[in-house]
N, C-alpha and C positions, 0 to 999 in steps of 0.2 A: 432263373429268368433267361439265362445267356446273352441274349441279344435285346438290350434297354429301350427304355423310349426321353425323347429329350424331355418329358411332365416328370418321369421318376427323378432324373438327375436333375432338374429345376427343383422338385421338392427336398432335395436331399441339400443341395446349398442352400435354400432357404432356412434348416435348419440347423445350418452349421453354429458355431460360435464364432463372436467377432472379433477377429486378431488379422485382420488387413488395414494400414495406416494411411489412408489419401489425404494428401495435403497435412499429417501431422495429428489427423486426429483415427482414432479408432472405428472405422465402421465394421456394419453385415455387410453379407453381399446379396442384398436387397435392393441398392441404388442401380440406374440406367450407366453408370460407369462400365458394370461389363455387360451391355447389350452387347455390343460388337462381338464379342468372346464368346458367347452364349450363343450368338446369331450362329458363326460357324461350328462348334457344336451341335446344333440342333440339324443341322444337314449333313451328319456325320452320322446320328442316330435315326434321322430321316432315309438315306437311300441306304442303309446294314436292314431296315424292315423293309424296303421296296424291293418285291421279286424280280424288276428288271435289273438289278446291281446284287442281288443275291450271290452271282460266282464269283464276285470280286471281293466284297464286300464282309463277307462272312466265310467261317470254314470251320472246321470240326474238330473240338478241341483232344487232344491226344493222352489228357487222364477222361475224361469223362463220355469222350464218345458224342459230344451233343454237339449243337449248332452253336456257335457262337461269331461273338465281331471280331471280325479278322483282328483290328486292333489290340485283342487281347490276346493272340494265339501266339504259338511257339512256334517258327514254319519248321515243318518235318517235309519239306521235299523242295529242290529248285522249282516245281510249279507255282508250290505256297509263296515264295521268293518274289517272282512274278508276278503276284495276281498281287502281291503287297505292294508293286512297283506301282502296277496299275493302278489300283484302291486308290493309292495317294495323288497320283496323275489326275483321276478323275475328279476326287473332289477340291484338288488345289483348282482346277478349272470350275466346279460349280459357285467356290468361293473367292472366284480370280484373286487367290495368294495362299498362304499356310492354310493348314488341316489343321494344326495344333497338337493334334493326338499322334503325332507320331514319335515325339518324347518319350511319352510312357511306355511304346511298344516298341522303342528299340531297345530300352533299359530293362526291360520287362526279357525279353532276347540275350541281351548281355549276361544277365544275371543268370540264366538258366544255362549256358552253357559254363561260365566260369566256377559258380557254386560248386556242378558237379566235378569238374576239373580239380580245384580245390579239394575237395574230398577226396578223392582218389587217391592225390598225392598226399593231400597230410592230415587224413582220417578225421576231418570235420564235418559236422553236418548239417553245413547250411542248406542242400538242394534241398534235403526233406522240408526244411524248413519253410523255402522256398514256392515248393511245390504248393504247398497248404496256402501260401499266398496268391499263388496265380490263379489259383481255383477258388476263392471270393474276389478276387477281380472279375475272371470269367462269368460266374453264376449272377456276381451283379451290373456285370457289364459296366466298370468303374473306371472312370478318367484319371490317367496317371499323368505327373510331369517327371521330367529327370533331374535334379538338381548336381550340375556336376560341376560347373567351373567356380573353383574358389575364388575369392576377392582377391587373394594372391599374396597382399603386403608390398614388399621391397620386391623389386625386379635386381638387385642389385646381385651379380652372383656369386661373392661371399656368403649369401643368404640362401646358394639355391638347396638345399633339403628345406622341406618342410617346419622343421622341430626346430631349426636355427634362427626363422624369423623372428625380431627384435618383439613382436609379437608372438605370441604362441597359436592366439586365435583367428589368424589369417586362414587358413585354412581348418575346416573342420575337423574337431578330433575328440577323439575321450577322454573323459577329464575325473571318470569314475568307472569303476567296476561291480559288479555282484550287490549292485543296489538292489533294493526292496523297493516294488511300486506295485502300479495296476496298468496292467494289460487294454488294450482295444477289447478285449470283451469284458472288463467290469472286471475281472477276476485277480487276487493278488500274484505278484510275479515275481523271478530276478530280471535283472536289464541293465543298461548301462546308461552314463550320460554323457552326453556330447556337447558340444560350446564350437560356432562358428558360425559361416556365413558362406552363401553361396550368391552369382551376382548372376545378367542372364539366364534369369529363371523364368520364362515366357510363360504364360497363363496359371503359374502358381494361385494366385485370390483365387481361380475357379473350375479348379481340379477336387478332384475326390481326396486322393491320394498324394503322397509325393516322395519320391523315390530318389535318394541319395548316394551319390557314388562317388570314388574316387576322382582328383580330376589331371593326375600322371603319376607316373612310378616312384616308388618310396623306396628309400634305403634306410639303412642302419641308425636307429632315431626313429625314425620315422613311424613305429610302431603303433601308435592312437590315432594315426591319422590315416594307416590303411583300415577304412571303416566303411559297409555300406549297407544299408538299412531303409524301411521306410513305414511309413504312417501318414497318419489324417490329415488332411491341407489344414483343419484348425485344432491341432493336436497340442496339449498346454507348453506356451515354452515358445514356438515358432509364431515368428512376427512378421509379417509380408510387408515390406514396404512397395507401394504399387505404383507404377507407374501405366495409366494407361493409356491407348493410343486408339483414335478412331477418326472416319471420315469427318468432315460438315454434316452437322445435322440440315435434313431436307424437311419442308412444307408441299414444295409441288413436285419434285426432280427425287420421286423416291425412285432406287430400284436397287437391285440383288445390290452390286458394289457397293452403292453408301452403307451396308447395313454392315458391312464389317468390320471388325476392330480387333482389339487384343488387350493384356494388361500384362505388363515387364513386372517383376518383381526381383528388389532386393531380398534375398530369405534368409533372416538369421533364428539361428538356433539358438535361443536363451538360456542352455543350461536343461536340457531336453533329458527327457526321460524316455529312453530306447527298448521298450518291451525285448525280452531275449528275444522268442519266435518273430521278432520283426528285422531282426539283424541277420543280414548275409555274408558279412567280409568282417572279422577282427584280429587284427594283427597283434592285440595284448593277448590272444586266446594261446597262439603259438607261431614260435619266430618263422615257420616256413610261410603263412599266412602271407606275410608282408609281400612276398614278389606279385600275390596274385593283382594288388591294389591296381598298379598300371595297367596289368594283363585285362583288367578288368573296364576302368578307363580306355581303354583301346580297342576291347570288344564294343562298348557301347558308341563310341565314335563311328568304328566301322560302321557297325548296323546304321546308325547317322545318316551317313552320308549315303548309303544305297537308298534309303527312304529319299536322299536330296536328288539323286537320281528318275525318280518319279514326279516329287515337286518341282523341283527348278525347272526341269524339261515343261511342266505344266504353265509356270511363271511365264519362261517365255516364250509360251504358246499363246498364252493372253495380252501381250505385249505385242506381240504380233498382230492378232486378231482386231488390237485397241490400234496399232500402227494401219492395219487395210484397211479398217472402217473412216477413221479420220482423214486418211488419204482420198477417199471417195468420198466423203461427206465435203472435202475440202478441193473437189474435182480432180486432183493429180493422181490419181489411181494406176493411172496406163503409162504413166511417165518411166522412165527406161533407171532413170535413179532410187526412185521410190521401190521400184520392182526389186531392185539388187540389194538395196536396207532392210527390207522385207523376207526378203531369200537370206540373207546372213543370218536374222536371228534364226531361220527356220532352222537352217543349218545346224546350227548350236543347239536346238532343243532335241533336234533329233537324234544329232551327235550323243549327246548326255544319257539322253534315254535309252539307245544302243548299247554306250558304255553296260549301263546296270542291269538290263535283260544280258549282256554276255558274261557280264558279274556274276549273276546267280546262275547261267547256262556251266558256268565252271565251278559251282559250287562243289563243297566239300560237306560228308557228314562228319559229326563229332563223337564224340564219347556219347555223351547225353540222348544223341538222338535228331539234335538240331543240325541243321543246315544253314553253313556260313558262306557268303557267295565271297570272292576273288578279289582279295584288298587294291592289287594298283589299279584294276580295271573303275572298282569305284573312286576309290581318289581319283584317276583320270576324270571322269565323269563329272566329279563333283569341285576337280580343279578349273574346268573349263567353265563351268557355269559360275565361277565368282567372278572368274577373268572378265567375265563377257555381260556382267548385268549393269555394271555401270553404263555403257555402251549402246545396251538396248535402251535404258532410258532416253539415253540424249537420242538416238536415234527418235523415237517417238517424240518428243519436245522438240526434235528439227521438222517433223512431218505436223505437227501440230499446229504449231505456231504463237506465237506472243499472248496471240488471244487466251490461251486457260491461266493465265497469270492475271490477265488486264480485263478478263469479263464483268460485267454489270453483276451485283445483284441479282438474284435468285428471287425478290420480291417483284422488280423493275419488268420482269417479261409478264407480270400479273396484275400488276396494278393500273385500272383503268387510262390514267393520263399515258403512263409509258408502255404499256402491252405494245400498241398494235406496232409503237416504233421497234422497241428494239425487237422487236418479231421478223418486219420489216429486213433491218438492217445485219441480223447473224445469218441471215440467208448464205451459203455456196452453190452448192448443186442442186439444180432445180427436183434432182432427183426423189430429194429428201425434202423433207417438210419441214417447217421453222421448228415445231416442237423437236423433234428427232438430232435436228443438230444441236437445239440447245443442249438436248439428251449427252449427246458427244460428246459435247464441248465442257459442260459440265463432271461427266466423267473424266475428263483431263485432265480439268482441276484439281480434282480427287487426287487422280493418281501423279500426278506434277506436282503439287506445288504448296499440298496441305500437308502437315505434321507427323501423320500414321504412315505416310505412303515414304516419306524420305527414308523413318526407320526402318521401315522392309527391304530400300535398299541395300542398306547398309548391311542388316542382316543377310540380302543376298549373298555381299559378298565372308562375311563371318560365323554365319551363320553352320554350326557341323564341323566349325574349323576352316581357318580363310587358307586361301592359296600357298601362303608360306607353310601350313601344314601338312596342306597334301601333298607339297614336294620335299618335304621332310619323312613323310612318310613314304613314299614311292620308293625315295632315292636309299633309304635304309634296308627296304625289304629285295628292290629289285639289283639284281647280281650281273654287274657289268664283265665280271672276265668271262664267261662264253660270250660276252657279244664284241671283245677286242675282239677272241680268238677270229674272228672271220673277216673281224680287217686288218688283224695280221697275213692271214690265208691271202685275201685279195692284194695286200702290200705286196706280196711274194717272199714274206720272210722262211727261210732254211728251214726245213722240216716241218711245216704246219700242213696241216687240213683242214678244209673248211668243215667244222661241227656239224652234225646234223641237228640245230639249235631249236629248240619250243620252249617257252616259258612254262614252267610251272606254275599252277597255283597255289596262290601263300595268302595264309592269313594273321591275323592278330600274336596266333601261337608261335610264329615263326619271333616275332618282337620279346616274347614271353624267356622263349631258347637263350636267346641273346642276352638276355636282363639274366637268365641265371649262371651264363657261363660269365658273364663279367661279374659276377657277387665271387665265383669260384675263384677266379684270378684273384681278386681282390683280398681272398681268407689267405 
């Protein structure tokens, strides 16, 4: 097929099995619970068939030569990088917030470069394994999420390896080897089993797939729990606890915004049975295994955040667009304050999006064939848009005004006795017509003040790794002694020259280096 349509993958959840818990009980995913989720989905599978989003949207897969959804592909060039930034920018705007599908396709990314890496060094052979994966994702054009951040246990750091937790199954790990079961295709297999639980798992209930990775570097111990694998979102064993999140449902005030939503999932692994050709990463296979867990975790954050590099910029680009219209609907448009709130957020979105187009402009190729774009320029990127989203909200809730908190009923502007007043009275700018601001005004409700829209901020800012991360990562990779050297040079210290200094670019592999010369010191 390569490039799906939202009826196939609606058919295909409808026949899932039902192992999603809302509220405590068992359902399908048959219920209006994940309309939201489903809505932005279907405009994901909607413009990868539309020829006018065809260059962004799609691109040609590198085993098979065909056309497929960019969201499945491996990028093999800084263009592919690009047009991925883009992809995401575009429809985080036709869905004013997340894509959702960019989990799958950063991990989908991760994996294919670390596999091979893997291999190389210590003669495993998960990429084949691999590879056979990405090409039944591709051919059926399958919704993948990533499940990476452990539940964690103790924060306490006596506890911090993994294997030491007072719990064992804080973190996901193997709990068996060279089991006998049945494979995704009916057929008998060997495999493994795993016991754990992963938490921020965004759209798990209504994904195909779902793909499990490491969720930081493992040491010595730590051996069952460098593990990355994946299978069927109702695969026997995995229990979604959901959480879901969506606008006000509308009667009269429908449009594109109300219709989104999403569902959080807790995801625990019951004691799961891990097809082998479905495992990529086993550190009980062989002890060199283990360094790649992080390397691998760190690939996929990377990838992360460059995708956040096209959404965020997208976010608040809509934040903006929802800040000018309310502004003119609310007549201060021309105001010299409003202008300069308005120009900050632009600032930051453009800012960000800059970052990640210079990202991938300095990308690097790998072993594999993939191309990884330029770690701190994305963390840069994806630093500033956490900093800066709480910000844009209040900005918009200062241009807004009291009223998306304190408005009427949604019935009160329809119903004969009170129609014509409150019609009447939400009047501003003559410009606009009563329905058009209720339009507005309505929308700011949404995105102010109801349930769905608080957790996207939040997610703005934690979402890929919140800001304390990416200055943990920056500050790790980026090499401050040529940049004293030139304000020693300028101090006028004895014998210096000013360096002729450019930053190189570094990726995840550089963190990799590091993690195995400190194992060396440590032996």
């Amino acid at each position: 097929m390569g490039i799906g349509t939202y009826e196939a993958y609606k058919a295909r959840l409808l026949k899932m099995k039902p192992n999603v818990y809302l509220n405590g009980e068992k359902v399908d995913r048959s219920g209006n619970w994940i309309d939201g989720g489903c809505y932005v989905m279907k405009q994901c599978y909607d413009l990868a068939n539309d020829p006018e989003y065809a260059d962004v949207c799609t691109a040609t897969s590198h085993l098979t030569g065909k056309k497929i959804n960019r969201f499945t592909h491996i990028h093999q060039s800084k263009e592919d990088l690009l047009n991925k930034q883009l992809m995401t920018r575009l429809l985080c705007q036709h869905v004013g917030g997340c894509t959702q599908r960019c989990m799958g396709s950063d991990a989908l990314n991760a994996i294919a470069v670390v596999s091979y890496d893997c291999d190389l060094a210590c003669g495993t052979k998960y990429h084949e394994r691999f590879n056979k994966y990405l090409l039944y994702c591709q051919e059926n054009d399958l919704i993948c999420n990533c499940a990476q951040t452990d539940v964690k246990g103790s924060r306490n750091p006596k506890y911090k390896r993994a294997h030491m937790q007072p719990d064992p199954d804080q973190f996901v790990h193997i709990i068996k080897t060279d089991v006998d079961g049945i494979g995704v295709d009916g057929k008998p297999c060997k495999g493994i089993i795993v016991r754990g639980a992963k938490i921020c798992n965004s759209n798990a209930p209504y994904v195909d797939e779902i793909i499990v990775n490491p969720t930081k570097f493992m040491g010595k111990g730590d051996e069952g729990y460098a593990v990355a694998f994946a299978l069927p979102a109702d695969w026997d064993g995995i229990k979604l606890m959901a959480l879901p999140g969506q606008h006000h449902k509308r009667k009269h005030i429908q449009a594109p915004f109300n219709q989104v939503g999403d569902v959080e999932s807790l995801t625990i692994f019951d004691d799961v049975f891990v097809p082998e050709d479905r495992v990529f990463l086993n550190g009980l296979d062989n002890p060199d295994v283990l360094q790649y867990a992080g390397y691998l975790a760190l690939m996929f954050a990377h990838f992360h955040r460059h995708s956040y590099t096209g959404c965020k910029t997208a976010v608040s680009e809509v934040i903006a667009a929802q800040a000018a219209l309310v502004a003119d609907v609310n007549d201060i448009a021309k105001e010299p304050h409003v202008r300069e709130k308005i120009c900050e957020i632009i600032s930051t979105a453009e800012l960000v999006f800059a970052a990640g187009q210079s990202s991938a402009l300095r990308a690097v190729k790998f072993p594999n064939g993939s191309w990884v774009p330029d770690e701190i320029l994305t963390n840069a990127g994806r630093k500033l848009a956490g900093q800066k989203i709480y910000h844009e909200y209040e900005t918009l809730a200062d241009l807004t005004g009291g009223i998306c908190a304190s408005l009427p009923t949604e019935e009160s502007f329809y119903a004969p006795e009170t129609a014509d007043l409150c019609n009447k009275y939400i009047m501003r700018n003559p410009d606009y017509t009563a329905e058009e601001t209720h339009r507005v005004m309505r929308m700011m409700e949404d995105k102010l003040c109801d349930p769905f829209e608080a957790a996207q901020a939040v997610a703005g800012v934690h979402g890929g790794g919140s800001p304390l991360m990416e200055t943990i990562t920056m500050m790790s990779r980026y090499d401050l002694e040529p940049l004293k050297e030139i304000a020693k040079y300028l101090a006028g210290f004895e014998g210096v020259k000013c360096p002729r200094y450019e930053r190189k670019t570094v990726t995840p592999r550089a963190m990799l280096d590091k993690f195995k010369n400190t194992q060396i010191e440590k032996k």
